[in-house]
GUVOTI-630651 format. One record per atom (N, C-alpha, C): residue number from 1; residue in one letter; atom name; x negated, y negated, z negated. Coordinates in steps of 0.2 Angstrom, whole numbers. Example, Ala and Ser with C-alpha at 12.3 -4.5 7.8 and 13.67 -1.06 7.14 Angstrom:
<rs>
- seq	type	atom	east	north	up
- 1	A	N	-66	28	-39
- 1	A	CA	-62	22	-39
- 1	A	C	-66	16	-39
- 2	S	N	-64	11	-35
- 2	S	CA	-68	5	-36
- 2	S	C	-64	0	-39
</rs>
This chain:
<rs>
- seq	type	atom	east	north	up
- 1	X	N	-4	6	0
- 1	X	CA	0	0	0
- 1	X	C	-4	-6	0
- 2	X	N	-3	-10	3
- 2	X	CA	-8	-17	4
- 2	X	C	-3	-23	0
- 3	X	N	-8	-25	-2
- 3	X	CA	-5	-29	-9
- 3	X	C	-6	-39	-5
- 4	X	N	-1	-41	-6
- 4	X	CA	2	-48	-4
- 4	X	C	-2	-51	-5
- 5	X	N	-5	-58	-3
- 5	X	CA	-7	-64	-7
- 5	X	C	0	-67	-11
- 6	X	N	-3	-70	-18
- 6	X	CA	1	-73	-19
- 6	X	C	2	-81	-17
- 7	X	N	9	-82	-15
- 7	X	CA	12	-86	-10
- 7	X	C	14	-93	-14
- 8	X	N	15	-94	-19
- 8	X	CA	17	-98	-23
- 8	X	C	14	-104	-25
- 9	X	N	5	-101	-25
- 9	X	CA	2	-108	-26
- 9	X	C	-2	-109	-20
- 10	X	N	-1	-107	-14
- 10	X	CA	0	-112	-7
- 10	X	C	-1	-119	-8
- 11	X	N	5	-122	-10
- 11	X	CA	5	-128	-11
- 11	X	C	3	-130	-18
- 12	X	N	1	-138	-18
- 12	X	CA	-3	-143	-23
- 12	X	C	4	-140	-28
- 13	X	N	3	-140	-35
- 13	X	CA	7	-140	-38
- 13	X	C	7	-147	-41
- 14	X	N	14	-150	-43
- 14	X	CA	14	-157	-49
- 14	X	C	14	-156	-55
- 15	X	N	17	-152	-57
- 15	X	CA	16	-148	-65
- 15	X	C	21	-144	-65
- 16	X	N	21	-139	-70
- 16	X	CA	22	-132	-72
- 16	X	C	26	-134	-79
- 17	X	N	30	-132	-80
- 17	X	CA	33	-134	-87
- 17	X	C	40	-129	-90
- 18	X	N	37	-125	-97
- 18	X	CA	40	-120	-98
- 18	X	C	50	-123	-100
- 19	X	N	52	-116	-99
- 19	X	CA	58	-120	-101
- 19	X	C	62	-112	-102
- 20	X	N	67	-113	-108
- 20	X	CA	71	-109	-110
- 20	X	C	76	-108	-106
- 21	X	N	76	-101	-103
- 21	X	CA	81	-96	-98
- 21	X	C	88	-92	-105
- 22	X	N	91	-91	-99
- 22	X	CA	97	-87	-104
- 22	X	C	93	-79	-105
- 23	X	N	89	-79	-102
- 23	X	CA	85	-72	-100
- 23	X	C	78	-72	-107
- 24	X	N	76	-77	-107
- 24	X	CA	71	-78	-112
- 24	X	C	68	-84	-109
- 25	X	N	61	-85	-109
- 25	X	CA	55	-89	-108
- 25	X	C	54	-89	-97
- 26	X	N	55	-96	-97
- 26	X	CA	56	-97	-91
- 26	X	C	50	-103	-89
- 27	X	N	47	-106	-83
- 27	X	CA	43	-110	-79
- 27	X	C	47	-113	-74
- 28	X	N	48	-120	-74
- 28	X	CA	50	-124	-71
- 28	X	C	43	-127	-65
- 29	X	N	43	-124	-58
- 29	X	CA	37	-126	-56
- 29	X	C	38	-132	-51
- 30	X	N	38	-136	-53
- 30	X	CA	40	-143	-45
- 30	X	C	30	-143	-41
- 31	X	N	32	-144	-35
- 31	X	CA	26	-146	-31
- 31	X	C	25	-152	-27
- 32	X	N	19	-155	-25
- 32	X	CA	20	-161	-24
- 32	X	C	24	-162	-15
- 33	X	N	25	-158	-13
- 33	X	CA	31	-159	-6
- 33	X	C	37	-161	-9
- 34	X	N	37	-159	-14
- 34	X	CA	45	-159	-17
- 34	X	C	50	-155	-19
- 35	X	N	47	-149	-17
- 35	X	CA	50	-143	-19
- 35	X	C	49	-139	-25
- 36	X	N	54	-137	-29
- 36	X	CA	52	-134	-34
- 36	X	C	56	-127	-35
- 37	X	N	56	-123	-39
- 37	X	CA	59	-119	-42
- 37	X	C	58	-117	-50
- 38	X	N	63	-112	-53
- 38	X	CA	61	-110	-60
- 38	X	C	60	-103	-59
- 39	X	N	53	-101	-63
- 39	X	CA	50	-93	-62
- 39	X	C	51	-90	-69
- 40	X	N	56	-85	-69
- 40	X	CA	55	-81	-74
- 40	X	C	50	-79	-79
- 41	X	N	44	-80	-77
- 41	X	CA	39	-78	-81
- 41	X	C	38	-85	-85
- 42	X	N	36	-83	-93
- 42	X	CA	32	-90	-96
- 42	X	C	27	-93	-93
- 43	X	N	25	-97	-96
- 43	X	CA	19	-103	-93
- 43	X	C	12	-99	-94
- 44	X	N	13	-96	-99
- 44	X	CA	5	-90	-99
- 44	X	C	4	-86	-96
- 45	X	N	9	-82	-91
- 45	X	CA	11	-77	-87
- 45	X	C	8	-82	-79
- 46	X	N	11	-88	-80
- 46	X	CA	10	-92	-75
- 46	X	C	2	-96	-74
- 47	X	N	-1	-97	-79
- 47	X	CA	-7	-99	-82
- 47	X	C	-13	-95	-77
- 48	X	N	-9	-88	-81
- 48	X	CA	-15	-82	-80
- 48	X	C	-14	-81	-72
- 49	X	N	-8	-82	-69
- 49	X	CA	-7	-79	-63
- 49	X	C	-11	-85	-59
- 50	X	N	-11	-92	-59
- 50	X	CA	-13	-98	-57
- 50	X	C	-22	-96	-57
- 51	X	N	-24	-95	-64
- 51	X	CA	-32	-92	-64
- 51	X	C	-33	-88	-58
- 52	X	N	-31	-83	-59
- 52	X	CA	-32	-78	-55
- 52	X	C	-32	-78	-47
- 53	X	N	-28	-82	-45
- 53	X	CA	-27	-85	-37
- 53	X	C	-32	-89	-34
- 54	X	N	-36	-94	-41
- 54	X	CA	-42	-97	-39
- 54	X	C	-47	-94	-43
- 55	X	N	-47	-87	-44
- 55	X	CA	-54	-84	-47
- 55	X	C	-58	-89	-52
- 56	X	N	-54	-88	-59
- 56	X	CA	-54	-92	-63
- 56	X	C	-55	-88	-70
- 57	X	N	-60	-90	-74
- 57	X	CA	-62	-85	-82
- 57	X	C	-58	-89	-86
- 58	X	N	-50	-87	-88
- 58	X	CA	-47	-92	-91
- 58	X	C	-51	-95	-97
- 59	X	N	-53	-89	-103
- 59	X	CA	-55	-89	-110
- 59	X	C	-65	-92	-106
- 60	X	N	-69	-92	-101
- 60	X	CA	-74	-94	-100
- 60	X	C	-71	-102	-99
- 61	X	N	-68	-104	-96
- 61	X	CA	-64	-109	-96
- 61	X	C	-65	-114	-101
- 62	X	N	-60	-109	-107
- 62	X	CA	-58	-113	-112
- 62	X	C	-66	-114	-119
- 63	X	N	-69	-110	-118
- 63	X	CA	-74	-110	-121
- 63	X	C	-78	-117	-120
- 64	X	N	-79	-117	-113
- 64	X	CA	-85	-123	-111
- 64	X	C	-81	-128	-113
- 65	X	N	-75	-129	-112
- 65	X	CA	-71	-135	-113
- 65	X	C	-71	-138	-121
- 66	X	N	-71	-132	-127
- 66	X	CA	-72	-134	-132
- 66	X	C	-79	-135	-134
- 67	X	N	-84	-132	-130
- 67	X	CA	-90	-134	-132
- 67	X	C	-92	-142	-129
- 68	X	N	-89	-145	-125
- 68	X	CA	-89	-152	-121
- 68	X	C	-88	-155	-126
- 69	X	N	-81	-154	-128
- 69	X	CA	-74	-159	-133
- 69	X	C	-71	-154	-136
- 70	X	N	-71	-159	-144
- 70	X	CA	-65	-153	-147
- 70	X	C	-58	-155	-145
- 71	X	N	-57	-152	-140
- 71	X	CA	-49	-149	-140
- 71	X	C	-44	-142	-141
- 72	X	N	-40	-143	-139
- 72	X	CA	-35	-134	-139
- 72	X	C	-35	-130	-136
- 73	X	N	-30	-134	-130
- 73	X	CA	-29	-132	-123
- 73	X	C	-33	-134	-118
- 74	X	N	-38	-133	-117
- 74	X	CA	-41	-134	-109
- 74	X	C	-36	-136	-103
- 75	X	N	-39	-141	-99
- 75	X	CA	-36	-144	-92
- 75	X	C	-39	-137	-91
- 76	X	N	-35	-136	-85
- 76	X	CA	-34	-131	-79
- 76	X	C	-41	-132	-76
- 77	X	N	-47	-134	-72
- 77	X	CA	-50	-136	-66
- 77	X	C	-48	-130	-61
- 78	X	N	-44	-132	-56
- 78	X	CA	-43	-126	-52
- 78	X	C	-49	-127	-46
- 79	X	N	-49	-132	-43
- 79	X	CA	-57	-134	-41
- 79	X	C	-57	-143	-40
- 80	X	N	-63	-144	-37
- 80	X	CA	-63	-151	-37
- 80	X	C	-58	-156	-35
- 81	X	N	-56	-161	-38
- 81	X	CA	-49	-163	-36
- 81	X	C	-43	-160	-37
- 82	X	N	-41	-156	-40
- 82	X	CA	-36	-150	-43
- 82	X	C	-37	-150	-48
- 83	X	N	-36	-153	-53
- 83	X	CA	-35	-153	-63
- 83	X	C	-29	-152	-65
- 84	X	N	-26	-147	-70
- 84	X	CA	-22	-149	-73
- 84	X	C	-21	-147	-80
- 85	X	N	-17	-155	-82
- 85	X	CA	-20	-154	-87
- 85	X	C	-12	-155	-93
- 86	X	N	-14	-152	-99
- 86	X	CA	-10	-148	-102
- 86	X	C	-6	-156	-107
- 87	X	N	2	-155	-107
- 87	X	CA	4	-160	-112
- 87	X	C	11	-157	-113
- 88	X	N	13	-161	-121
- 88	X	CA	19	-156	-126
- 88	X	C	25	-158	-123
- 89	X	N	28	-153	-121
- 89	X	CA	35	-156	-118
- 89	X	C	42	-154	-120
- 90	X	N	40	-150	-126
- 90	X	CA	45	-148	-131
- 90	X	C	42	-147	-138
- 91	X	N	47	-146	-142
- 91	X	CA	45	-144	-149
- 91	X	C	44	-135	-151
- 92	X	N	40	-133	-153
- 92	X	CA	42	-128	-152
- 92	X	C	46	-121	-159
- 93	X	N	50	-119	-155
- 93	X	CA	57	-114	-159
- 93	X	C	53	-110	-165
- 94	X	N	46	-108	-165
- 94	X	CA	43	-103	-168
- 94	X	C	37	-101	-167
- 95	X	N	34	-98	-171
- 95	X	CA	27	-99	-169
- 95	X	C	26	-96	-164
- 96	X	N	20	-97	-161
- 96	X	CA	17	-95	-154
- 96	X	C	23	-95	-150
- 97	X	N	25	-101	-148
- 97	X	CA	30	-103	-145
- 97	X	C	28	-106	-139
- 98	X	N	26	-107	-133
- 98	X	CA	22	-111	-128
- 98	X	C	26	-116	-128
- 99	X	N	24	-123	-129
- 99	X	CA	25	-130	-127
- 99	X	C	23	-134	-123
- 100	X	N	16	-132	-118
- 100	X	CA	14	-137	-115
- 100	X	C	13	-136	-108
- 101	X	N	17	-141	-105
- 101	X	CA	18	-141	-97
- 101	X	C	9	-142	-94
- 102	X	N	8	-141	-88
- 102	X	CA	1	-143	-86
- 102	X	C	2	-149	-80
- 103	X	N	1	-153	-80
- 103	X	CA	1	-159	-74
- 103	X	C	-4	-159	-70
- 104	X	N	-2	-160	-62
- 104	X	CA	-8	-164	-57
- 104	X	C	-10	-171	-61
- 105	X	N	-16	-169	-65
- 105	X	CA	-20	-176	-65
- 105	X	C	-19	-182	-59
- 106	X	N	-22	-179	-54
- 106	X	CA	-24	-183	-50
- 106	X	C	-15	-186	-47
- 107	X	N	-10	-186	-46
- 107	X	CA	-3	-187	-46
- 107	X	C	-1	-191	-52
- 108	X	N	-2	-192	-56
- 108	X	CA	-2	-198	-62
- 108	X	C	-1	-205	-59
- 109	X	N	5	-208	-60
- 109	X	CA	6	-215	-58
- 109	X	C	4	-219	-65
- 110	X	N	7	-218	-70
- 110	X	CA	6	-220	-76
- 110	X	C	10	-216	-83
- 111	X	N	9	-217	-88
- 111	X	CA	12	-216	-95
- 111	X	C	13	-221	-99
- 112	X	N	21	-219	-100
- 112	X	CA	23	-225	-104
- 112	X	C	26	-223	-111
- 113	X	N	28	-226	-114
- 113	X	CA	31	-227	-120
- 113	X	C	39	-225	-122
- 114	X	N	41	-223	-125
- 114	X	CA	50	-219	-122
- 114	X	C	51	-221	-128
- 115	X	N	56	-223	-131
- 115	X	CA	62	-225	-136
- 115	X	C	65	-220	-139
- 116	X	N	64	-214	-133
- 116	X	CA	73	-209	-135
- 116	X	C	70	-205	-141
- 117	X	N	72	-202	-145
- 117	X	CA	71	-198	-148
- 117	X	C	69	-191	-147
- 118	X	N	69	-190	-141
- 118	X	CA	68	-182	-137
- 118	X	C	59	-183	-133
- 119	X	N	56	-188	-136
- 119	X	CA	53	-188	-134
- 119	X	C	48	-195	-134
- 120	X	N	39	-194	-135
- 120	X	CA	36	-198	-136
- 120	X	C	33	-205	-130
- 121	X	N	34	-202	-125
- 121	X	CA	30	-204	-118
- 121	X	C	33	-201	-112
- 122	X	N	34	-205	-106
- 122	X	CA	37	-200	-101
- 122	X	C	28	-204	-96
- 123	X	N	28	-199	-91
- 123	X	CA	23	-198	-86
- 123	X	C	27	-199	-79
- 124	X	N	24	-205	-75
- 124	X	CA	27	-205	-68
- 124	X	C	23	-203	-65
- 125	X	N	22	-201	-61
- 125	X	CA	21	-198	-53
- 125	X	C	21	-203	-48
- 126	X	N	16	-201	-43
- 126	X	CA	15	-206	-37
- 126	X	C	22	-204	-33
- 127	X	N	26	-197	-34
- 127	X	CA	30	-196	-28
- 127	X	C	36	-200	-32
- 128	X	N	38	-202	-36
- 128	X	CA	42	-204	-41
- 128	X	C	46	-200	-46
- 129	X	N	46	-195	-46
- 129	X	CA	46	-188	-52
- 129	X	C	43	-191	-58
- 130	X	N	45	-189	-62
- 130	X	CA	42	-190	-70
- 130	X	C	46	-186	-75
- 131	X	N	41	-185	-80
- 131	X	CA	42	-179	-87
- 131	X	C	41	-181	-93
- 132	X	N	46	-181	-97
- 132	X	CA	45	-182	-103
- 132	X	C	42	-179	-106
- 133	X	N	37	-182	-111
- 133	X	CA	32	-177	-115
- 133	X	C	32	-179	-122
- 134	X	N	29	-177	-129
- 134	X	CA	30	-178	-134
- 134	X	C	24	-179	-137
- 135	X	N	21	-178	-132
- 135	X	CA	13	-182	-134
- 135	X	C	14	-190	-134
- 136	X	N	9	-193	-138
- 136	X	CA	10	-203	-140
- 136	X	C	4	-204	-132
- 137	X	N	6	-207	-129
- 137	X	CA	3	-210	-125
- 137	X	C	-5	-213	-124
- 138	X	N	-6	-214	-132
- 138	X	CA	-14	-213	-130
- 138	X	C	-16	-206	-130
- 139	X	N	-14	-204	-132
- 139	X	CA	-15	-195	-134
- 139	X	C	-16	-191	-125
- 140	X	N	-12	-195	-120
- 140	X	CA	-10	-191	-113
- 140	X	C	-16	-195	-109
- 141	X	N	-20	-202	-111
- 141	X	CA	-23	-208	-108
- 141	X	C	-31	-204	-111
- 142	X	N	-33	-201	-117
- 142	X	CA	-40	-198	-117
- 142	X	C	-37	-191	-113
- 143	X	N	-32	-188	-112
- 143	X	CA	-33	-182	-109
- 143	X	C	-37	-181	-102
- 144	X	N	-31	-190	-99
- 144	X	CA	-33	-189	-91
- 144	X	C	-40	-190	-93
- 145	X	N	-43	-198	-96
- 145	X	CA	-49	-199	-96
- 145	X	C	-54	-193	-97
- 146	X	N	-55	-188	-101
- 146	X	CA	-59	-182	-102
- 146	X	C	-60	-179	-96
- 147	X	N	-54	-178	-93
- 147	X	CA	-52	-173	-87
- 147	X	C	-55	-176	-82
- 148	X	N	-55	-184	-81
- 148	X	CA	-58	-185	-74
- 148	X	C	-64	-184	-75
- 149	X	N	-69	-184	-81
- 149	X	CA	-74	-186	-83
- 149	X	C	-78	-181	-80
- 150	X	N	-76	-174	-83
- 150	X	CA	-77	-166	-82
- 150	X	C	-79	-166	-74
- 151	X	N	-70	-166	-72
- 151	X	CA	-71	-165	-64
- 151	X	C	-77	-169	-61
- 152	X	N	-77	-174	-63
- 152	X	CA	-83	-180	-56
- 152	X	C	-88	-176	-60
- 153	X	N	-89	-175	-66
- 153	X	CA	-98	-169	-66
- 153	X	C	-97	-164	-63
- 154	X	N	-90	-160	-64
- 154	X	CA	-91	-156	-58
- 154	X	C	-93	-156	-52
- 155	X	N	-91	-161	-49
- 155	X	CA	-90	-163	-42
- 155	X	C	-98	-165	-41
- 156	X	N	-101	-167	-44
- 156	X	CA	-107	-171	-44
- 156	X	C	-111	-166	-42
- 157	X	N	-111	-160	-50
- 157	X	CA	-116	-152	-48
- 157	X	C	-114	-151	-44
- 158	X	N	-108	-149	-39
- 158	X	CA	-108	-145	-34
- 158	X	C	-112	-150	-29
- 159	X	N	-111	-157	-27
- 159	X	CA	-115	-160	-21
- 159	X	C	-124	-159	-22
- 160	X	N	-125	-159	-29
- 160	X	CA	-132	-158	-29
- 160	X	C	-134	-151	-28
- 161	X	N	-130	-144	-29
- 161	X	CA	-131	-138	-26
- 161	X	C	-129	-139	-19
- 162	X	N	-125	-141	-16
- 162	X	CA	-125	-142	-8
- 162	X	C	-132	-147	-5
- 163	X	N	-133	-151	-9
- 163	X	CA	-138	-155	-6
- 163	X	C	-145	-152	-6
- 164	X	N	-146	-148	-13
- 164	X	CA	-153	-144	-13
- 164	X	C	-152	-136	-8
- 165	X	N	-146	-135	-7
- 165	X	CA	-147	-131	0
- 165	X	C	-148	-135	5
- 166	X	N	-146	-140	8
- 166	X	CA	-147	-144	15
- 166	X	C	-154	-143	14
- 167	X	N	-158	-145	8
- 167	X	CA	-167	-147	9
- 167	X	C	-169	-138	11
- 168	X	N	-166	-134	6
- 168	X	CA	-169	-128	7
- 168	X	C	-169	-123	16
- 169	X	N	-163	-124	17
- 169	X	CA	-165	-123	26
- 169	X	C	-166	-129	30
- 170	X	N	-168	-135	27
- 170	X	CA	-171	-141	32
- 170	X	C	-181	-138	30
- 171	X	N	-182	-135	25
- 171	X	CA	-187	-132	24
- 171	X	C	-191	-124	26
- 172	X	N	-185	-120	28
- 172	X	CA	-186	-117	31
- 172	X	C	-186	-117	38
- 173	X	N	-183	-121	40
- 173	X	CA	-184	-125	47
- 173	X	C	-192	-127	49
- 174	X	N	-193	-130	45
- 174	X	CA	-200	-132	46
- 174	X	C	-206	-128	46
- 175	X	N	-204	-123	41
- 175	X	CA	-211	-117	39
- 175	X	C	-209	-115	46
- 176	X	N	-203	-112	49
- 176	X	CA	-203	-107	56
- 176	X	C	-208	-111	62
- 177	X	N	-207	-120	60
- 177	X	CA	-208	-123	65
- 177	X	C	-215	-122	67
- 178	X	N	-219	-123	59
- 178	X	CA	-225	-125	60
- 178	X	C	-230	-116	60
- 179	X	N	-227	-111	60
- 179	X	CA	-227	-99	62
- 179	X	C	-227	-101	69
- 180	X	N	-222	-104	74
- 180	X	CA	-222	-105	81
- 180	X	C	-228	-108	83
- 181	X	N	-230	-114	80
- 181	X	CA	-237	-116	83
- 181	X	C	-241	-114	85
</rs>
């Protein structure tokens, strides 16, 4: 039997956010074309499945991340420009309860301040989507900060392993050149 790719994270996701089914624990997934659905699986079920599409050591992950910063949850890196990053978007019913949705970092219009009682901060989107979260709004403002921080070192190491490859066969270039002489 030949086993499928999974099809689901094709597209960018905008954030992932658990949500109670009449069946149990559910995932409300929206993406940034606009389309979304709810997947019966919880957001750990969906975490693990997300790692695994982009060949990702969740708990290698979350290690480096606390060794950086003390935090909980680790942002996602799914690869460069692909962060997402974890915030509370319910209370939760009982212990080991999953509360926190993951958002497109990079898809963040702004974070504001909310009134209502269901919630501390809501998060807009550049597509105009937004999510109420129960994190206080500087609390979601060092998240992103951390996370873009991460990412552009990411981003950075990788250009300098692409760049010390460019010299290494611009070097082997030349040893062959100078074997033909």
């Amino acid at each position: 039997m030949v086993r499928q790719a999974n099809r689901e994270f094709d597209h960018p996701i905008l954030y992932l956010c658990p949500e109670y089914l009449s069946q149990g624990d559910g995932t409300f997934i929206s993406y940034i074309n606009g389309t979304q659905h709810t997947d019966p699986r919880n957001i750990r079920s969906i975490r693990r499945a997300l790692c695994k599409h982009f060949t990702l050591d969740y708990t290698a992950l979350r290690n480096k991340w606390r060794g950086h910063c003390d935090i909980g949850i680790p942002p996602l890196m799914l690869k460069p420009g692909y962060v997402l990053i974890p915030v509370k978007t319910r209370i939760a019913r009982c212990k080991g309860d999953p509360c926190y949705a993951y958002v497109n970092l990079y898809y963040i219009d702004s974070v504001v301040k909310r009134d209502k009682p269901d919630g501390r901060s809501t998060i807009n989107f550049t597509n105009g989507k937004n999510l109420g979260c129960y994190n206080r709004v500087k609390t979601i403002k060092n998240k992103i900060m951390v996370a873009k921080s991460m990412d552009e070192k990411s981003q950075a190491t990788e250009n300098k392993d692409q760049a010390l490859e460019e010299i290494l066969i611009l070097f082997n270039k030349i040893l062959r050149q100078e074997k033909n002489m």
